[in-house]
C-alpha positions as CSV (number, residue, x, y, z in Angstrom):
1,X,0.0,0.0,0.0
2,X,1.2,3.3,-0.8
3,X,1.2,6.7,1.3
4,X,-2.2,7.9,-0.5
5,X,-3.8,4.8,1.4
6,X,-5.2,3.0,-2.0
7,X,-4.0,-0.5,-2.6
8,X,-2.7,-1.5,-6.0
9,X,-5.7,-4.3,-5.9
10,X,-7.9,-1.4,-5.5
11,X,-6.6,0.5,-8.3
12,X,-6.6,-2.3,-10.7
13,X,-10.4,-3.1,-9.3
14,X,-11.3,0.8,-10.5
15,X,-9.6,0.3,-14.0
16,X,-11.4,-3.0,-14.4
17,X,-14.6,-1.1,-13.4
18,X,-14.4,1.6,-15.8
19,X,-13.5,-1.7,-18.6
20,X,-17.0,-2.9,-17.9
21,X,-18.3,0.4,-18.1
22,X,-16.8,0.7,-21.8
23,X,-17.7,-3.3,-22.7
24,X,-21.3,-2.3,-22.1
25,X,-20.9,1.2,-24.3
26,X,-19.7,-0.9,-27.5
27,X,-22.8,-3.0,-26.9
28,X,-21.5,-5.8,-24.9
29,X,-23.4,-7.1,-21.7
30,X,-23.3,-5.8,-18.0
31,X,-24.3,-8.2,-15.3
32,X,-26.4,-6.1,-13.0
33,X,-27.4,-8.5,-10.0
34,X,-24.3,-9.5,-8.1
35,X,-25.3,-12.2,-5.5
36,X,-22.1,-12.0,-3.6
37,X,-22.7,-8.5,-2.3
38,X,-26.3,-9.1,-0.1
39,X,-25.4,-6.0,2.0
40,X,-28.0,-4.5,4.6
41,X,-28.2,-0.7,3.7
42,X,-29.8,2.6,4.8
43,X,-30.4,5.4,2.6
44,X,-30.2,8.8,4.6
45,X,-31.8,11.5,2.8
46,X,-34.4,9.2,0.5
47,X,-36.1,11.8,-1.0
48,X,-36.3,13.9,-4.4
49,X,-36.8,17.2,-2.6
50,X,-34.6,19.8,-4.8
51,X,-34.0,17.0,-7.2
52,X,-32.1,14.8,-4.9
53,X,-30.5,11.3,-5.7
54,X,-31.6,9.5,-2.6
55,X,-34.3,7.1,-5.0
56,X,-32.2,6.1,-7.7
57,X,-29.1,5.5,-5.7
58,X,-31.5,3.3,-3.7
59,X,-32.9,1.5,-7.0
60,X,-29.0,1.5,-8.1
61,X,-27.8,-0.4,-5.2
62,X,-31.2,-2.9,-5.0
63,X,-30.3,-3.9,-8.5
64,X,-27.2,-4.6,-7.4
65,X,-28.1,-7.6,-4.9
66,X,-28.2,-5.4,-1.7
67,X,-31.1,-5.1,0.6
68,X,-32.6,-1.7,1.2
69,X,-33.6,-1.7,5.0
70,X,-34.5,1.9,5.9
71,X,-34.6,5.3,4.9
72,X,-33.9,8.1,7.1
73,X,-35.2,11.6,7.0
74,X,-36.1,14.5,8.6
75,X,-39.3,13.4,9.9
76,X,-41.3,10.3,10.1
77,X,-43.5,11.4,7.7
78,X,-41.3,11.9,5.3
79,X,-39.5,8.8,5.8
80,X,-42.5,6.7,5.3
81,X,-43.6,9.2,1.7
82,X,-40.0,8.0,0.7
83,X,-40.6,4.1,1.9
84,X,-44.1,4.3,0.3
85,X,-41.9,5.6,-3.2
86,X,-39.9,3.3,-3.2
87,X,-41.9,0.4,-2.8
88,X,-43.9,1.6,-5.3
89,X,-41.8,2.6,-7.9
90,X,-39.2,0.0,-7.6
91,X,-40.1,-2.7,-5.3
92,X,-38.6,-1.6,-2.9
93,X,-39.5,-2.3,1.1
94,X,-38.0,-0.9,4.0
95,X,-38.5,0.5,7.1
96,X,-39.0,4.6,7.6
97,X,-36.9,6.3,10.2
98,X,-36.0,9.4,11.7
99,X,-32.4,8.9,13.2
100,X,-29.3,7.4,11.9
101,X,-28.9,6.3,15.4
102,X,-32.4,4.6,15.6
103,X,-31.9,2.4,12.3
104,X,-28.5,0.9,13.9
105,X,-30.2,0.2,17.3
106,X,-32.6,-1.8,15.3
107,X,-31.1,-3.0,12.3
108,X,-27.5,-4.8,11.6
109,X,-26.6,-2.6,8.9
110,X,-23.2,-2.7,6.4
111,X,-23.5,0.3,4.5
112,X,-25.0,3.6,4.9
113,X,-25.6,5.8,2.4
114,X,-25.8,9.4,2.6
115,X,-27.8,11.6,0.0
116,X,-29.0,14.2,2.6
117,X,-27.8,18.2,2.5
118,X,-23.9,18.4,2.5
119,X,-24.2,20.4,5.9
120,X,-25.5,17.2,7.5
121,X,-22.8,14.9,6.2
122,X,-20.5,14.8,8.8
123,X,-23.0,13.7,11.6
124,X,-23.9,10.5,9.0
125,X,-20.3,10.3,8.3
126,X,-19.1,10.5,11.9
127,X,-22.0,7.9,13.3
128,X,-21.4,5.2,10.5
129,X,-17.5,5.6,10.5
130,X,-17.9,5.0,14.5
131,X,-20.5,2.3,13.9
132,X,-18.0,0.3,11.7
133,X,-20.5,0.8,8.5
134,X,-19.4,1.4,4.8
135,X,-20.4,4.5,3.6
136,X,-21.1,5.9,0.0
137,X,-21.7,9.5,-0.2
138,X,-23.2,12.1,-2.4
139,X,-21.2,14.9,-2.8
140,X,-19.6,16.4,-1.7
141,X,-17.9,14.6,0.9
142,X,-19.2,17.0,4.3
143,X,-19.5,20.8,4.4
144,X,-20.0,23.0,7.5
145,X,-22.9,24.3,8.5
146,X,-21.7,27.9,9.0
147,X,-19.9,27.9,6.1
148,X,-15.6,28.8,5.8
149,X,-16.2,32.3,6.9
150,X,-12.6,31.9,8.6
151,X,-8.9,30.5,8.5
152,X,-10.5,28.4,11.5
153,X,-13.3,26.9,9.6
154,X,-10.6,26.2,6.7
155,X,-8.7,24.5,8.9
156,X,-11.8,22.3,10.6
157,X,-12.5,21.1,7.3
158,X,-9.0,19.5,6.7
159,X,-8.2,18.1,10.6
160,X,-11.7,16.6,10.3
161,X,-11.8,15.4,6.9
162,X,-8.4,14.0,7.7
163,X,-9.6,12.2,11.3
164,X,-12.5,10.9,9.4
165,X,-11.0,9.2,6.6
166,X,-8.1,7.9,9.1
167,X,-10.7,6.6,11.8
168,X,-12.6,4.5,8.7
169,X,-9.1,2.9,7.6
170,X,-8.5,2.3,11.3
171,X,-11.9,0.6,11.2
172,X,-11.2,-0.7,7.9
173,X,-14.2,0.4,6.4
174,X,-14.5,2.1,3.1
175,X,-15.5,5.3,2.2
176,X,-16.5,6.9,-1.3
177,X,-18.0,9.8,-2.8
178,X,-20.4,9.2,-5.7
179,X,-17.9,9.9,-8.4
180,X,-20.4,8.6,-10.9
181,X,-18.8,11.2,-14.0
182,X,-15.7,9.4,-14.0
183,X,-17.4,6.0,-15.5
184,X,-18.4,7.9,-18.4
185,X,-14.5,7.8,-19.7
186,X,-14.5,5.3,-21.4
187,X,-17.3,5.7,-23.7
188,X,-15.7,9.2,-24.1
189,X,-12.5,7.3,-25.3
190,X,-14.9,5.4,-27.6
191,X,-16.1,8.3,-29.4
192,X,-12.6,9.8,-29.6
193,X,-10.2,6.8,-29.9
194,X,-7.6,9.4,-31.2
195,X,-7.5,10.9,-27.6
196,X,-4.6,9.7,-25.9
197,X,-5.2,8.3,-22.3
198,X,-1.8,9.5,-20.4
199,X,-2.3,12.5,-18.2
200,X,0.4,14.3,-19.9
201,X,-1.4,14.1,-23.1
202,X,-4.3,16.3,-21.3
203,X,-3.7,19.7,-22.1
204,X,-7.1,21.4,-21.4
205,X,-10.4,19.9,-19.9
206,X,-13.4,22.1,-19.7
207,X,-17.2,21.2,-18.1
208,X,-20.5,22.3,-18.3
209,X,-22.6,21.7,-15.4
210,X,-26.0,23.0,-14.7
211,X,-27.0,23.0,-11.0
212,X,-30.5,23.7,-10.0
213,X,-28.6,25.6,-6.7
214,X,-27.9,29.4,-7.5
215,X,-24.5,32.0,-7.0
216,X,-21.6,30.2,-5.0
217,X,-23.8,27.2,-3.7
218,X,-23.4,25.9,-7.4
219,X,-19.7,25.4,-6.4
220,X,-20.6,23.5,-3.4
221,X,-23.1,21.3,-5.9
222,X,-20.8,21.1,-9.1
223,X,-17.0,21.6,-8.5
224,X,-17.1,18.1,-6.8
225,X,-17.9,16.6,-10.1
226,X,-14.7,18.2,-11.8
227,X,-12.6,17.7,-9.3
228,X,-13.5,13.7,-9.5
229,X,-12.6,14.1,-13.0
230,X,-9.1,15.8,-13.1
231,X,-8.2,13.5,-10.1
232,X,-9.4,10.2,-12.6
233,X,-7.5,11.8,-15.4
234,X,-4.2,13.2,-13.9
235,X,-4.0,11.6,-10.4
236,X,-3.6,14.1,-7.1
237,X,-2.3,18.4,-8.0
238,X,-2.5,21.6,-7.1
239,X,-4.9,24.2,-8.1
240,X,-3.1,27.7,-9.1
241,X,-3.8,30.8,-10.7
242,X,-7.4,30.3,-10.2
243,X,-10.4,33.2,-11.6
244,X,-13.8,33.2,-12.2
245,X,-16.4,35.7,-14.1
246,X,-19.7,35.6,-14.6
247,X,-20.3,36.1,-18.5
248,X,-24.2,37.5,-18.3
249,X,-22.5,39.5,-15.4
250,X,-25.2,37.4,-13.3
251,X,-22.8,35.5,-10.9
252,X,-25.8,34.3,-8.6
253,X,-27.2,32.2,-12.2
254,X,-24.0,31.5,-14.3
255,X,-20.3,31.2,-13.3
256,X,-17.1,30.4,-15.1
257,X,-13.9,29.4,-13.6
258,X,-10.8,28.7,-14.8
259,X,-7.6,27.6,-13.3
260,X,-4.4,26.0,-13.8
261,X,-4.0,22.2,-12.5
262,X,-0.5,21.2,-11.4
263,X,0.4,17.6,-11.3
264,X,3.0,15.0,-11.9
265,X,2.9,14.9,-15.6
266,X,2.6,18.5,-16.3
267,X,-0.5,21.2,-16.1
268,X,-3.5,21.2,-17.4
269,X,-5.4,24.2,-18.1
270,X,-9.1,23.9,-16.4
271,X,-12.6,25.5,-16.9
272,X,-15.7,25.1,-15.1
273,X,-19.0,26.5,-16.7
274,X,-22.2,26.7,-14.4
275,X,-25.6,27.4,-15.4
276,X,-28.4,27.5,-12.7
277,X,-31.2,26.1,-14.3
278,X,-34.4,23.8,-13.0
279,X,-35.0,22.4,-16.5
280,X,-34.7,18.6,-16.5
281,X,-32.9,16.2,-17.8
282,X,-30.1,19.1,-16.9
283,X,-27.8,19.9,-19.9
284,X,-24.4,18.2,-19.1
285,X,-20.8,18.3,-20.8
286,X,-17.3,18.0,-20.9
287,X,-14.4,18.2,-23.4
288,X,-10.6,16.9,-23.1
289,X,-8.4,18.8,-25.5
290,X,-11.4,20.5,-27.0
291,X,-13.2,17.6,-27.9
292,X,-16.9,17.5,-26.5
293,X,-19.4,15.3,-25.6
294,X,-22.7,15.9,-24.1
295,X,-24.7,13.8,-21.7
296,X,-27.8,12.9,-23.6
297,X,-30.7,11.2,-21.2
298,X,-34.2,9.8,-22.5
299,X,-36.7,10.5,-20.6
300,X,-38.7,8.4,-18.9
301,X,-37.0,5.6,-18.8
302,X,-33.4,7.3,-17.8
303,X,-31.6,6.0,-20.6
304,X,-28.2,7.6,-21.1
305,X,-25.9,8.2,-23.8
306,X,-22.9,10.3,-24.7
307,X,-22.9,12.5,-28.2
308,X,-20.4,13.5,-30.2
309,X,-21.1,16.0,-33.2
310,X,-21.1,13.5,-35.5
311,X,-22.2,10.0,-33.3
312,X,-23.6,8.8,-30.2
313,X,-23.0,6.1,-27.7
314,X,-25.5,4.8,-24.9
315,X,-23.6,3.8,-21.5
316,X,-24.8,1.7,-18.5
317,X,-26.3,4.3,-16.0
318,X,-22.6,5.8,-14.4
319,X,-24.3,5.4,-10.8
320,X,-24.9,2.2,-11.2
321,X,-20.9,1.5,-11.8
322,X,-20.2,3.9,-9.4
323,X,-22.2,2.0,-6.4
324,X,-21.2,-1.4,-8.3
325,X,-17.2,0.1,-8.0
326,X,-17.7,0.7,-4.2
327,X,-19.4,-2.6,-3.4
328,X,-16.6,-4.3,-5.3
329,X,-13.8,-2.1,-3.4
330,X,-15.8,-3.6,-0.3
331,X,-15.3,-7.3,-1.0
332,X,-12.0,-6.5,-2.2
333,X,-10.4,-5.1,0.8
334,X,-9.2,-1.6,-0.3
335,X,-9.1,1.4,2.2
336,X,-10.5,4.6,1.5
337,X,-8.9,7.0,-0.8
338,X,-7.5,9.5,1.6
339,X,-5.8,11.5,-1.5
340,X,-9.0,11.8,-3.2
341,X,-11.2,12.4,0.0
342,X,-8.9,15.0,1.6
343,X,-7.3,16.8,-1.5
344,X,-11.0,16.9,-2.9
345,X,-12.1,19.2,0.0
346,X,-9.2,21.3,0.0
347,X,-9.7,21.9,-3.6
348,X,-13.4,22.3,-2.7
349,X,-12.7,24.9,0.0
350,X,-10.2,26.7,-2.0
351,X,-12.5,26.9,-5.3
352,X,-15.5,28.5,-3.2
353,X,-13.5,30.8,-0.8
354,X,-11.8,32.5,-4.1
355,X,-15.8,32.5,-5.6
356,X,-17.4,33.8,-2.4
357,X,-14.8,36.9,-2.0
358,X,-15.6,37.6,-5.2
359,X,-19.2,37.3,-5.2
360,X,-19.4,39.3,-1.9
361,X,-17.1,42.1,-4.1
362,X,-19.2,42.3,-6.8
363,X,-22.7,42.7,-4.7
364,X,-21.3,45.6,-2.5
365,X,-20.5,47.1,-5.5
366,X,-23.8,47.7,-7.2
């Protein structure tokens, strides 16, 4: 094991992941129902209030051979709209509760998985990691409920980011952020087999994201999906010379930012376009070197594809790799990846501290 904390198995395992991924762009097969991972699981934060993910990461993982057992919210009430939903819609029973703390009094649970409001990760996070349960985690990983207003709050994010992650390998638990962009690569690579794959060759990667969230909350929302991508592409950097405008001079609707991304095979020169919208499916895209492809998704049946100008290519749904890669790290033995956990928030923090100043600028200015 190396000092980052991922295992070689582990990194092999991800690169066979993302393989299956791109078998089952080019038309091969995908076996969905894996019957050596019967994992117990709760789903904090069931819901689809303000578009959340709770449902289909639940429908993700039952397809997947695990047993749903509860769903937490913030009320009873809620709990049991979400139990009712998912019975309905996917076949789905479990129990409705309003406590983390409640569902592993009463259940022997593996994994818990947390799709509530960032500012209430680190409770989940902090209860399951002491519980000895797996978690898998929206993004982004936790963020503080009075924001980083300070150096102090900065610094709270790292020491408890760090203590988290350290306390789960202790524990030997796993745990992962939904990274579910990064299993779209290879069918990217299929419609642009010219691209080469080695992170020197990256030169430029931009995305388009469009968050239903508004001003610098879309960078609390969206930069987590970048940052999962340069960190697939090019492995653990640095973040320098970073700006941001706001091209309808709008910053609390669309943001750009652009930065340079430092790591071990050179730089890579980065932009992040965000568009707050509420239209659905949400416009989605990114380019390597220039060369675009968009997220295309068919309605009502969720069925996803990636277009090029000139071709398109359906993919399995990327969350369903992404929970099938975390099970699999699971059975596999890996420990968390502390470089992409820890480095992600810091990136995070420093992305939305440079926004925020200059959001803050620009409003007591008008």
């Amino acid at each position: 094991m190396d000092h980052t904390g991922t295992c070689i198995h582990c990194l092999l395992l991800y690169k066979l992941a993302l393989i299956g991924c791109c078998q089952y762009a080019v038309g091969w097969s995908l076996q969905i129902v894996i019957d050596t991972m019967p994992f117990n699981i709760a789903v904090v934060g069931p819901g689809r209030s303000r578009q959340g993910t709770g449902p289909y990461i639940a429908r993700a993982f039952h397809q997947l051979g695990c047993k749903i057992c509860a769903v937490v919210s913030s009320s009873l009430s809620s709990a049991a709209v979400s139990a009712a939903h998912l019975e309905q819609h996917y076949g789905i029973k479990c129990q409705p509760y309003m406590s983390i703390e409640e569902v592993l009094e009463a259940i022997s649970i593996d994994v818990v998985v947390i799709c509530s409001p960032p500012t209430t990760h680190y409770h989940y996070l902090k209860t399951a990691v002491e519980t000895g349960c797996h978690v898998f985690c929206e993004k982004p990983f936790w963020w503080p409920e009075g924001g980083l207003q300070t150096p102090e709050s900065l610094q709270r994010v790292s020491d408890d980011s760090l203590h988290l992650v350290q306390q789960a390998n202790k524990n030997n638990i796993i745990l992962q952020l939904n990274t579910q962009w990064v299993f779209t690569l290879p069918g990217y690579y299929a419609l642009y087999p010219q691209q080469t794959r080695a992170a020197g060759a990256v030169e430029t990667f931009s995305m388009w994201l469009s968050p239903l969230s508004t001003g610098k909350d879309m960078i609390i929302d969206a930069a987590p999906h970048l940052l999962s991508m340069l960190y697939a592409l090019l492995g653990a950097g640095r973040i320098q010379d970073l700006c941001h405008d706001s091209p309808s001079n709008n910053p609390d609707q669309d943001l750009q930012i652009t930065f340079n991304y430092l790591h071990a095979g050179s730089d890579c020169e980065v932009r992040l376009i965000l568009n707050s919208t509420d239209v659905l499916p949400k416009p989605a895209a990114y380019a390597i070197n220039r060369l675009r492809i968009d997220r295309h998704v068919e309605l009502p049946d969720y069925l996803i594809s990636l277009r090029a100008p000139d071709k398109q290519l359906p993919i399995v749904d990327p969350l369903v790799s992404s929970a099938k890669n975390f099970l699999g790290s699971i059975h596999s033995g890996c420990s968390s990846d502390e470089t992409a956990l820890i480095d992600g928030m810091a990136h995070l923090s420093q992305i939305y501290q440079a926004i925020d100043s200059n959001l803050i600028h620009a409003k007591n200015s008008l």
